[in-house]
Kinemage of the C-alpha trace (Angstrom):
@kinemage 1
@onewidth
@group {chain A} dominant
@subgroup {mainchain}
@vectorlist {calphas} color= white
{ca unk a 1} P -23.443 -30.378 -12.614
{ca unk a 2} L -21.308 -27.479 -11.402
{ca unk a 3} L -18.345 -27.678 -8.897
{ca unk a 4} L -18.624 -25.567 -5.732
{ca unk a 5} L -18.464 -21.606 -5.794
{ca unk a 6} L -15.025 -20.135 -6.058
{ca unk a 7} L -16.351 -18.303 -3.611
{ca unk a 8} L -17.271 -14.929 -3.460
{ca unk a 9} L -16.371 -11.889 -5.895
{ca unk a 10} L -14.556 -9.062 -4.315
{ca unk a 11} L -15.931 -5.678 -3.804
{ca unk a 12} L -13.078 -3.779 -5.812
{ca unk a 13} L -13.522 -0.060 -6.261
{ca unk a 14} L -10.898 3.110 -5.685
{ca unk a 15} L -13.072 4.797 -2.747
{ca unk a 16} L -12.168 1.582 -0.168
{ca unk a 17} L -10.008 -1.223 0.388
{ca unk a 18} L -11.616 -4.114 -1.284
{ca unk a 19} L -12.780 -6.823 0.544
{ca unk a 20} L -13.278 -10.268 -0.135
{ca unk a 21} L -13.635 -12.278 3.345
{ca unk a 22} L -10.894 -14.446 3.852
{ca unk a 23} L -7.772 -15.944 2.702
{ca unk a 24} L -9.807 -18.973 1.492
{ca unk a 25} L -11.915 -17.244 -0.096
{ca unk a 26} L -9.190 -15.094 -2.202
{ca unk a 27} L -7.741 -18.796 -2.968
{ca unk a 28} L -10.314 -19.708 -5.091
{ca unk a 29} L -10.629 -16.458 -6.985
{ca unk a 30} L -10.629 -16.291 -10.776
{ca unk a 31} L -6.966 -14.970 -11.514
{ca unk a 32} L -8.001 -11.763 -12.903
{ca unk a 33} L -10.141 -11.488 -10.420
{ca unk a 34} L -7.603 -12.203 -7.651
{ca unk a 35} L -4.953 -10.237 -9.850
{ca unk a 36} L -7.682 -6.804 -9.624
{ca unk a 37} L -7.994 -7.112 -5.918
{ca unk a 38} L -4.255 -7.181 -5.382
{ca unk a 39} L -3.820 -4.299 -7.532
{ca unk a 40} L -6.256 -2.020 -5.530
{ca unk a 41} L -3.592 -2.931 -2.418
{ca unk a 42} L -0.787 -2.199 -4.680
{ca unk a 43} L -0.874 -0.474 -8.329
{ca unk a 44} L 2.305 -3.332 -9.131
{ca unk a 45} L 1.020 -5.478 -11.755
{ca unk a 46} L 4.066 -7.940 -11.663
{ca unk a 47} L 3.681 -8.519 -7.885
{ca unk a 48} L -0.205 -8.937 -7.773
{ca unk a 49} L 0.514 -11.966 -10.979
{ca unk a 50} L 3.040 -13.683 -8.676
{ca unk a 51} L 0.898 -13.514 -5.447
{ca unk a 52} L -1.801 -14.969 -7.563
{ca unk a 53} L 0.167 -17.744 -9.400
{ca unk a 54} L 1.404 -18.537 -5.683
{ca unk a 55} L -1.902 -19.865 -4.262
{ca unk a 56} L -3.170 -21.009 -2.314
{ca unk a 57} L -2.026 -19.321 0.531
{ca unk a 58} L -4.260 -20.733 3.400
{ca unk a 59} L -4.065 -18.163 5.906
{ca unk a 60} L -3.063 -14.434 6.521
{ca unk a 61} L -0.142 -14.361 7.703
{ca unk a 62} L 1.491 -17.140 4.526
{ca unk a 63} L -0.315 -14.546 1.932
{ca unk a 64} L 1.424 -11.299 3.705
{ca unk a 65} L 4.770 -12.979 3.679
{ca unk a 66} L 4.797 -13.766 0.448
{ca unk a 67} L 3.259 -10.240 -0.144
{ca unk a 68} L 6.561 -9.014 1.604
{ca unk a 69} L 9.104 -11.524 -0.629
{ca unk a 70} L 7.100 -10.456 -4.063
{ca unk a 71} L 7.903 -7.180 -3.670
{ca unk a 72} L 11.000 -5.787 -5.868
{ca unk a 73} L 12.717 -2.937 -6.671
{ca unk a 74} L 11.197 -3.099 -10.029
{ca unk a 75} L 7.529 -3.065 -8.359
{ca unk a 76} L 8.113 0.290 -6.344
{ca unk a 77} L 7.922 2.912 -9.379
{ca unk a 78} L 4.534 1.455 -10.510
{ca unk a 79} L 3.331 1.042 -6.521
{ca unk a 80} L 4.135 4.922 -5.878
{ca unk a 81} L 1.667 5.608 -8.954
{ca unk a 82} L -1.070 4.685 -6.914
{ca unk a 83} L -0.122 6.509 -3.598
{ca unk a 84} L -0.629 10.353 -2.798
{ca unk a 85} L 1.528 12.364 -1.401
{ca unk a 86} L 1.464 12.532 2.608
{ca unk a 87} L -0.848 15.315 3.885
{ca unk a 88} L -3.168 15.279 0.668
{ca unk a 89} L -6.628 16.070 1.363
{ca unk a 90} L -7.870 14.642 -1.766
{ca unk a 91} L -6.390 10.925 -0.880
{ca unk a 92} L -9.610 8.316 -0.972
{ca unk a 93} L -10.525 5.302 0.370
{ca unk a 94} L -7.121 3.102 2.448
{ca unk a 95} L -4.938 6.152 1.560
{ca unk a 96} L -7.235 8.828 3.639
{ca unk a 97} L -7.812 6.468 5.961
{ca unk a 98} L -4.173 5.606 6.732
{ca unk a 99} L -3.434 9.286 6.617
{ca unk a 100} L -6.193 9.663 9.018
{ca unk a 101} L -3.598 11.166 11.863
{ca unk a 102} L -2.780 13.700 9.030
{ca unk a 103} L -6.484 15.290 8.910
{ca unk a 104} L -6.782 17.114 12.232
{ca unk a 105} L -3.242 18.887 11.840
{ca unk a 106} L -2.429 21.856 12.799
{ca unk a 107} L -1.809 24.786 9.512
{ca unk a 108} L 2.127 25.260 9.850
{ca unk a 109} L 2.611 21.280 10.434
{ca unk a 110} L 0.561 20.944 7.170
{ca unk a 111} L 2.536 23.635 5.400
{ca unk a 112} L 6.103 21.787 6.468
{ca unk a 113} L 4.961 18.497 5.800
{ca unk a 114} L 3.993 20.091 2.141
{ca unk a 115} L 7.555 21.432 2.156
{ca unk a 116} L 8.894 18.301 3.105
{ca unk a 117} L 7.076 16.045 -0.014
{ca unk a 118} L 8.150 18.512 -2.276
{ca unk a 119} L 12.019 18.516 -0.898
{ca unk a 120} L 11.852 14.383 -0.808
{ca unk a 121} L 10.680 14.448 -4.762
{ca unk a 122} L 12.675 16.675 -5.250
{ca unk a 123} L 15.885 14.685 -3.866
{ca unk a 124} L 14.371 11.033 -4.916
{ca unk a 125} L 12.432 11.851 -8.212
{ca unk a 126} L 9.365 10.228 -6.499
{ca unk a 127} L 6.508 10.267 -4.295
{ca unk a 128} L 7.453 10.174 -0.041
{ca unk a 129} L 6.255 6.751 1.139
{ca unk a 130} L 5.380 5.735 4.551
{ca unk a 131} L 3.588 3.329 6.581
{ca unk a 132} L 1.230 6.452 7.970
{ca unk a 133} L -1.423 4.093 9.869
{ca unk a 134} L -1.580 5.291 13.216
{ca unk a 135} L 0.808 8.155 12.952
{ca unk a 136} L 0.336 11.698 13.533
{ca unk a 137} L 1.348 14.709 11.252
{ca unk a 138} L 4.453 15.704 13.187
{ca unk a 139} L 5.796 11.660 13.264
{ca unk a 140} L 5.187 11.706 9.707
{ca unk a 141} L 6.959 15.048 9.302
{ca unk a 142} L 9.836 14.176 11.453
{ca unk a 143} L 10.449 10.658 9.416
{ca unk a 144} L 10.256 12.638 6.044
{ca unk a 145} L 12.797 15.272 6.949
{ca unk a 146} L 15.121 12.169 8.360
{ca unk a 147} L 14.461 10.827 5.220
{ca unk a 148} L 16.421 13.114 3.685
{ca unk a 149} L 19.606 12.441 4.661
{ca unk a 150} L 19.600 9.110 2.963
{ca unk a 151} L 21.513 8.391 0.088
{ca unk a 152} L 19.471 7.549 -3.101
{ca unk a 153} L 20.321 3.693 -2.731
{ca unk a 154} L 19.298 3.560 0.911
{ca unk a 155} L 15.927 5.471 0.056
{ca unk a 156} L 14.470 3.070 -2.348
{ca unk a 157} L 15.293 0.205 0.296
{ca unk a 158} L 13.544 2.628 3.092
{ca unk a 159} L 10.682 3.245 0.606
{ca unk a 160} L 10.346 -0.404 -0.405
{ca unk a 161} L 9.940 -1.574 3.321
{ca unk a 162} L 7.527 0.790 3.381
{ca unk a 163} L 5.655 -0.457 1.080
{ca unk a 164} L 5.866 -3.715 2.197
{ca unk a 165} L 3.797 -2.379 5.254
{ca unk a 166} L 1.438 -1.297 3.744
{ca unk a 167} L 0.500 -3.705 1.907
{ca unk a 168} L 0.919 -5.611 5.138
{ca unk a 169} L -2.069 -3.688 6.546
{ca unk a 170} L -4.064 -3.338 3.242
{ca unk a 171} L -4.183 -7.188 2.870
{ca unk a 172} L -5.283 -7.622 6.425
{ca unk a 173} L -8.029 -5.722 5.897
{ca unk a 174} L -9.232 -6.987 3.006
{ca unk a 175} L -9.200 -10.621 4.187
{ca unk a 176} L -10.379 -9.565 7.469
């Protein structure tokens, strides 16, 4: 006799956000499993094992907080490997569709905001990260040249809260 279903097995795959129903349902995951979901929401291996040795979470909003108090400094160099850079136009699945605001800009705001990625990697030795959901090509812009001005220190803070939003968004609509 078998126990009930662990419910069911996320869709996982680079060209969308995965989705696996609900909360509940990602409770009763397999941990690898529940670890390769997390990891298409955030390329951070160490944060997607605590998330998943934290269960259960019961609900949305207790998984995205402890989403938010996971996240480290440590985590952000291996999240930025899986984001592109703002303005990309060969960003798939959640990234092109966060950067949707991006897609209709006009030629000279594309060429700046270019500019801008290179000038931020060039300053922080890493990719520009922002919430972009929502946003339009000149918001994004203007954020990335105020961006600038930060000191190193303050960046990585900036770039983890960032983060953090994403992720936000990226687990809501997976567990939709």
């Amino acid at each position: 006799m078998t126990g009930p279903s662990p419910g069911p097995t996320p869709v996982v795959g680079r060209s969308e956000t995965p989705t696996v129903g609900t909360v509940v349902a990602f409770d009763a995951l397999a941990p690898a499993e529940a670890v390769a979901l997390l990891q298409e929401i955030c390329t951070a291996p160490r944060w997607a094992r605590e998330l998943v040795d934290g269960r259960p979470y019961g609900c949305l909003e207790k998984l995205q907080a402890a989403a938010e108090a996971a996240l480290t400094d440590a985590d952000l160099d291996d999240a930025l490997a899986g984001h592109p850079r703002i303005g990309d136009r060969t960003a798939a699945g959640a990234a092109r569709r966060e950067q949707a605001g991006v897609a209709g800009a006009a030629p000279e705001t594309l060429a700046a905001l270019a500019a801008a990625n290179r000038a931020y990697e060039a300053r922080f030795g890493y990719v520009y990260l922002v919430c972009a959901g929502g946003r339009s090509a000149e918001d994004l812009l203007a954020t990335a040249r105020a961006r600038l001005d930060h000191d190193p220190a303050e960046e990585r803070l900036v770039a983890l809260g960032e983060l953090a939003a994403i992720n936000r968004l990226r687990l809501a609509q997976a567990l939709r």
